[in-house]
Structures are given as C-alpha cells and as structure tokens.
C-alpha positions as CSV (number, residue, x, y, z in Angstrom):
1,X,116.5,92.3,139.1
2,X,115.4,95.2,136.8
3,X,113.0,94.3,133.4
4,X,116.3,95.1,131.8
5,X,118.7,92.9,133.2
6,X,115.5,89.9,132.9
7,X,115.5,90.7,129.6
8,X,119.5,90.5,129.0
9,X,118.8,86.8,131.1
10,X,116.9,84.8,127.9
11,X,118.9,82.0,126.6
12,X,118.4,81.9,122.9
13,X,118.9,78.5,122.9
14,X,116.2,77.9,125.4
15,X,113.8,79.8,122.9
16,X,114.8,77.5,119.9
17,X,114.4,74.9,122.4
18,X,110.8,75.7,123.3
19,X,109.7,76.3,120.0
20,X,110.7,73.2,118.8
21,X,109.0,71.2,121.4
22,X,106.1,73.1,120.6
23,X,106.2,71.5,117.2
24,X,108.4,73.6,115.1
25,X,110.5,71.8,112.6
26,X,112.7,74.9,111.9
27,X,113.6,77.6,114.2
28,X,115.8,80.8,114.0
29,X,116.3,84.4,115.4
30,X,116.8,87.7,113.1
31,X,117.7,90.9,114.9
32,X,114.8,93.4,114.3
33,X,117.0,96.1,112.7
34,X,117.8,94.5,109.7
35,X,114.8,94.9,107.5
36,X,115.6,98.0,104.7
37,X,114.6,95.8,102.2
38,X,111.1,94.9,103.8
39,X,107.9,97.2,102.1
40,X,107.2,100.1,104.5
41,X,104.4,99.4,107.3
42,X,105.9,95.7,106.8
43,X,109.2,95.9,109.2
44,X,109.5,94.7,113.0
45,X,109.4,98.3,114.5
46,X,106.7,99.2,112.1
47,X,104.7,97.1,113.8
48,X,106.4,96.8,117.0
49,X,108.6,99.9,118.0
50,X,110.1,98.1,120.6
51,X,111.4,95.3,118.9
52,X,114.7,94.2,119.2
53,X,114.7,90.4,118.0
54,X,112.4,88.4,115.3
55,X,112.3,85.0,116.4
56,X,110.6,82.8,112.8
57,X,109.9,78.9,113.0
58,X,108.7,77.0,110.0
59,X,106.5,73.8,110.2
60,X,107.0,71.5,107.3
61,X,103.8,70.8,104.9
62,X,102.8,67.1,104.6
63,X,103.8,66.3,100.9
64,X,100.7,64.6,99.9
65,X,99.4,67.8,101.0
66,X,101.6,70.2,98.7
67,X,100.5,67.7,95.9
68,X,96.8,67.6,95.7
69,X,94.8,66.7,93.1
70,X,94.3,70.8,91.3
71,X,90.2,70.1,92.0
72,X,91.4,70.5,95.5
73,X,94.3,73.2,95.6
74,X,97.1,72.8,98.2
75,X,96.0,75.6,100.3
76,X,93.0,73.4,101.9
77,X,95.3,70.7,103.1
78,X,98.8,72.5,103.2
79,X,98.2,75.9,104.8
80,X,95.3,76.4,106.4
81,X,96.2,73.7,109.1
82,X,99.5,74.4,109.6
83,X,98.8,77.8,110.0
84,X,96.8,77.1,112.8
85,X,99.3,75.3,114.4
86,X,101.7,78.1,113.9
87,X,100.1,81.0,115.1
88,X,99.1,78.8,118.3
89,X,102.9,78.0,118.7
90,X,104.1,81.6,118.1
91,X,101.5,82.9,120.9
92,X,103.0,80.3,123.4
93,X,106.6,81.4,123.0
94,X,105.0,85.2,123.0
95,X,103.6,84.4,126.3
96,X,106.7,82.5,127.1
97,X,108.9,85.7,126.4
98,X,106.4,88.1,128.2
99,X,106.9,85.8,131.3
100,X,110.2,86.5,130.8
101,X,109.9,90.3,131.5
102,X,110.2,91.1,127.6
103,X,107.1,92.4,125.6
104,X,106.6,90.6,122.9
105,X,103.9,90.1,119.9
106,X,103.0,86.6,117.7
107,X,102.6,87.9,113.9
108,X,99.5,86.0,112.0
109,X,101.2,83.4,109.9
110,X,100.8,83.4,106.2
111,X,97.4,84.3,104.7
112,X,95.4,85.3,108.2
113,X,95.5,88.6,107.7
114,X,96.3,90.3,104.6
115,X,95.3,93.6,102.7
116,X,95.5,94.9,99.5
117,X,98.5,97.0,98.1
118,X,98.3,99.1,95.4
119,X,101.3,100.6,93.3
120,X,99.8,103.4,91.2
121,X,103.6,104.1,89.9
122,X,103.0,102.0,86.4
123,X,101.2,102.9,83.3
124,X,98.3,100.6,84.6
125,X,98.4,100.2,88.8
126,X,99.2,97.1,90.4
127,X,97.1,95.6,93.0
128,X,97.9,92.2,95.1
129,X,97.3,91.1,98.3
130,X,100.3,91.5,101.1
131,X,100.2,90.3,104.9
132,X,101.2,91.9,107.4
133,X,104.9,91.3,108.2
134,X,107.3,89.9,105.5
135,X,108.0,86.3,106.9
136,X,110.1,85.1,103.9
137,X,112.6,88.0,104.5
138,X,112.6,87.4,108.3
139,X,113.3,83.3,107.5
140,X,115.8,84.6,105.1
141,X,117.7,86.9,107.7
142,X,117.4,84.0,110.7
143,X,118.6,81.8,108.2
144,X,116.6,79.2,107.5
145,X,116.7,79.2,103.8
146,X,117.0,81.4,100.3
147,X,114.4,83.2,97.9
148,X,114.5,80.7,94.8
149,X,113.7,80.7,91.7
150,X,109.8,80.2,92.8
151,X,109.5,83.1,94.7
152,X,109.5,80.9,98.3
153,X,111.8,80.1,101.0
154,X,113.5,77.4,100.0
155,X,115.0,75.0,103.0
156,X,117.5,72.6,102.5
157,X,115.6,70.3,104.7
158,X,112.2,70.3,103.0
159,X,112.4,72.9,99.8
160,X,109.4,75.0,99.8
161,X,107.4,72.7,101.3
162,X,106.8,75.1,104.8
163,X,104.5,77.4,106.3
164,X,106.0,80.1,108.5
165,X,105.1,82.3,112.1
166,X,107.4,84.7,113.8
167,X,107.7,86.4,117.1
168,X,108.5,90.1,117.5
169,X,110.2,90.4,121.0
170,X,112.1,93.4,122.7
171,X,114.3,90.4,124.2
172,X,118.0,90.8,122.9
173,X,118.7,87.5,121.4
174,X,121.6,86.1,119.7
175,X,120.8,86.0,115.6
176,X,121.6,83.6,113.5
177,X,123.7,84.6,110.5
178,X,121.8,84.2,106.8
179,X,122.7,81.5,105.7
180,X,124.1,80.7,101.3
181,X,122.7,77.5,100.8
182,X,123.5,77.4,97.0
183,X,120.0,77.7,96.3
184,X,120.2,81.0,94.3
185,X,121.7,81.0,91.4
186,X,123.5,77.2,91.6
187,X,120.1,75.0,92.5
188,X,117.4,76.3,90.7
189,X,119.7,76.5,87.9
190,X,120.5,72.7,87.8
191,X,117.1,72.3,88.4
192,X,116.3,73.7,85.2
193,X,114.0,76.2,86.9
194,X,111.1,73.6,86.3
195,X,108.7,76.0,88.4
196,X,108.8,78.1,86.2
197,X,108.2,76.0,83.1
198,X,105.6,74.7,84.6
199,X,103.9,77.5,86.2
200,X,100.7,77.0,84.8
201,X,100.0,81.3,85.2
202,X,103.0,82.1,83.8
203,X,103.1,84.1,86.8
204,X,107.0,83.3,87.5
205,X,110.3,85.0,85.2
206,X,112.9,83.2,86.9
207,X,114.4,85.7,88.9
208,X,113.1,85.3,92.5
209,X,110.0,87.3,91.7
210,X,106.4,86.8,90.9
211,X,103.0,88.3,89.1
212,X,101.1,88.4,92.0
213,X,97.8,89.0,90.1
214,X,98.7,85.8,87.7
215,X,99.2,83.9,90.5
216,X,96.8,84.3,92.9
217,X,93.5,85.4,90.8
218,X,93.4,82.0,88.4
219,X,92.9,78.7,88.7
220,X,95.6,75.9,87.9
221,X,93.7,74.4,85.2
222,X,91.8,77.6,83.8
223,X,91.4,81.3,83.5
224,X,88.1,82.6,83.9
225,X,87.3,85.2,81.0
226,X,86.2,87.4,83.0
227,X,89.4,87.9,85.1
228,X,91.8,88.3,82.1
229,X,93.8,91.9,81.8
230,X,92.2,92.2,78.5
231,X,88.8,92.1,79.7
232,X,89.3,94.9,82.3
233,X,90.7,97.4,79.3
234,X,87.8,96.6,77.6
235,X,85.9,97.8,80.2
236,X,87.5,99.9,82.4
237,X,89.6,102.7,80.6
238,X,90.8,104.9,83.7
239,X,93.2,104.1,86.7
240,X,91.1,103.6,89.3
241,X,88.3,101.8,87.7
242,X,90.9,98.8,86.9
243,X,92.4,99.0,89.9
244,X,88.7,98.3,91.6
245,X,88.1,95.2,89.1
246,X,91.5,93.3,89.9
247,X,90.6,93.8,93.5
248,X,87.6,92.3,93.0
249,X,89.0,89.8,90.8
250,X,90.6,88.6,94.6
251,X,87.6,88.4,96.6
252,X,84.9,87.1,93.7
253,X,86.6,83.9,94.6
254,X,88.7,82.4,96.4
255,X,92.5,82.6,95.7
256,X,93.1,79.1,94.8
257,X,97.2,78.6,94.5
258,X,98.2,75.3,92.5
259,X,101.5,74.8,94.4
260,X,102.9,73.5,91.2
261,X,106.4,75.2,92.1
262,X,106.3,74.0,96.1
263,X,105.6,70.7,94.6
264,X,108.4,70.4,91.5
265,X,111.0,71.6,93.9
266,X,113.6,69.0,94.1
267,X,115.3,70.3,97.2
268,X,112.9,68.6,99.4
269,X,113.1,65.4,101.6
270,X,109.8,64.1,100.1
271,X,111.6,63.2,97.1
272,X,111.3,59.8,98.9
273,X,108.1,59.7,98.0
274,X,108.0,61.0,94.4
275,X,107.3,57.6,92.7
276,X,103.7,57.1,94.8
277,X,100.9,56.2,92.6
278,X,98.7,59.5,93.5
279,X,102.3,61.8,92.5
280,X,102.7,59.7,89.7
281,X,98.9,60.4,88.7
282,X,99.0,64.0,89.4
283,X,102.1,65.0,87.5
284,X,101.4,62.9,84.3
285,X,97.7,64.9,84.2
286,X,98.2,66.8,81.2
287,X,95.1,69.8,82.4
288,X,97.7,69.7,85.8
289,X,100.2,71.3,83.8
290,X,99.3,72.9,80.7
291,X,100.4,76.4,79.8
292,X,97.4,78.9,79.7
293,X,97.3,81.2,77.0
294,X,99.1,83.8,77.2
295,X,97.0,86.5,75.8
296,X,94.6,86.0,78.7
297,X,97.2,87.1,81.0
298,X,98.8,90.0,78.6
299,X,101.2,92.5,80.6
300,X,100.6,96.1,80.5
C-alpha cells in the first residue's frame, strides 16, 4: 500500500475517538483550506504547506478555576495546566497520524508561544500579542462553538470555559460542518452582554472583538499609571517610540487576564455551581468588578 492510499485509510472517527480517550472533552476536524479569514503567517499551510486537515480538541477549565479570587488571576489555575495537558494530547494524536503514514504537526496551545504584532496602519500603531495559529477560528470551522460577544469560543457544553490544541495533518479527514449555535446574535443578547458591562478594562464593544492592549496589559482591579495610553503620549511623541513602550508594557509584567467574561457566561454547565459560597464571595466583591476610569485607557 502506497503513503497515499494509508493516508486515504484514517477513520475520522477513530481520530475523535483517540483524542477523546486521551482526555479531550471536545473534538472536531476543519479542512485546512478554509482559513481566508485567518491573519497571514497564521493559516494551516502557512505553517504547514502540506496540510490537508486541522484536527482542534478543547479540554474544559475547572470552574472554580475560571473564578478565582482577582489576587490570583484565572490564568494560574485555568490555563497553564490544561495547556499542558493539551499540547501533550495533540503530540500523541500527531504521532498517532504519523504512524499512520500522514505527516503531521501538534500546534502549541494557547499562550505557549506567542509574538508580538504590530499594525502601523492607524494614526497611533497597534501592538498585541498573537500565537501562532488561530485556534478560535479552527474550533469555529470544526464546529465546536461561535465567537461571542466576549471575544471567545463559546461551547454549548461549557461556554467559554475551554482551553484549546489542534493538529495540522496532511491526512484527508472528513470535516465537520460549522456549526450556528444561536450564540451570535440571539445568546449574548439575552444575556444582556454582561461581559461586557462588566469588563473591568473596558476592553470589550460588544461586537465579537476586543482591545487587546486593554485587556491583556492591566490588572482586574487596577491600572498601573504607568501603562495608561496617556502616559505614553506624554512621553513618547513618534510612532515607533510608543510602539516600543506598549510592548514593553507586555513583558514589565505579567499579562494577568481577570476572566471576568469566561466566568459571567451563562452558557456554561457550571451554572450548577453558581450559588457556592467562594462564587457568591467573588462576584459580590465590589474592587472584582468596578469599572476603571476611562481616561486611563483613552483610545487614539
């Protein structure tokens, strides 16, 4: 049998199969050629020329762990660990594929490896930090979920509350259709797009995007001085010159996301658990939740 016809011979199924008894609590496949909208550098053949398939599993965060106290930050307890176990289960179904006669490549999940991108386009640049391969698109197109209001995947079996890994394989496997939940526009608006109003950067306008400099530079309960817009014009008059200060503003300390709008999502199984004494506590904190001032975050 040629590489070509062992390649034609994966089961799909058997894939999803594997990948769930490695632990994954969501599992789909996206066909590699449908990424236009994905940033450039950031689709399958980008990375991997030969790629025919994008296989993305999710594992599910703990939600005591998407609700820390904002001391902590959800990324200690909510990402960093299932990151780990995602990146080990994406490089077992690589070697699983390769075995299989079909190249194939595990993608770091989430934060592992990211780099700054800078859009010089605007009156004042933009710089934020971007991984590797767009694994919200790719859950998106293997249809595990929507964009919402929050700017995450949203699942219908645990909201936002995920972490995600992908495969990039030159096996031909079946996709699964995207899939319309209702999430976008229906859920988040009878939701009342409470991420947003609570958003305590202001960093989210409601319409599937967000300020990644708000967002990842400040603190939940605080914005240093020193890292407001305002301060850089002060300083810094040219292009470049801000540009340098926000990416500094990334690596003076480290990003510390609130998971305020994983947290308020109400399409999320661990609604079961929303009237435990610790949510109860964290929620009804009023330093959790308050609005910074605005002017410390002022757009260009």
């Amino acid at each position: 049998m040629s590489e070509t016809e062992a390649r034609q011979t994966i089961d799909t199924q058997e894939v999803k199969r594997l990948a769930r008894e490695l632990g994954a609590d969501l599992a789909g496949v996206a066909s590699a050629e449908d990424f236009a909208e994905a940033a450039p550098g950031c689709r399958p053949r980008d990375l991997f020329p030969m790629a025919n398939s994008v296989i993305v599993i999710a594992k599910r965060i703990p939600f005591a762990a998407a609700t820390p106290y904002p001391s902590i930050g959800a990324m200690e307890f909510g990402e960093y660990i299932p990151e780990n176990f995602l990146n080990e289960a994406c490089y077992r179904l690589a070697l699983y594929l390769e075995d299989k006669g079909s190249l194939s490549g595990a993608t770091p999940a989430g934060r592992d490896i990211t780099h700054f991108r800078v859009e010089e386009e605007d009156p004042e640049p933009r710089v934020f930090l971007q991984g590797s391969f767009d694994l919200r698109l790719a859950a998106v197109k293997a249809g595990l979920g929507e964009i919402g209001a929050n700017n995450c995947l949203i699942t219908p079996q645990y909201g936002s509350r995920v972490r995600l890994g992908a495969v990039l394989t030159e096996a031909n496997l079946e996709p699964d259709p995207p899939n319309q939940y209702g999430v976008v526009p229906e859920f988040c608006r009878e939701c009342g797009f409470r991420c947003v109003e609570a958003c305590p950067a202001n960093a989210l306008p409601g319409d599937g995007t967000v300020d990644h400099y708000r967002c990842m530079v400040i603190r939940p309960d605080l914005v240093a001085p020193e890292k407001a817009l305002t301060h850089f014009r002060k300083l810094f008059r040219g292009k470049p010159m801000i540009m340098a200060a926000k990416g500094l503003s990334y690596t003076d300390s480290p990003p510390h996301p609130c998971s305020t709008c994983i947290a308020l999502c109400p399409m999320d199984q661990g609604r079961d658990f929303a009237d435990k004494p610790f949510h109860r506590e964290y929620w009804s904190d009023e330093d959790a939740l308050k609005v910074i001032d605005p002017a410390l975050l002022e757009n260009p």
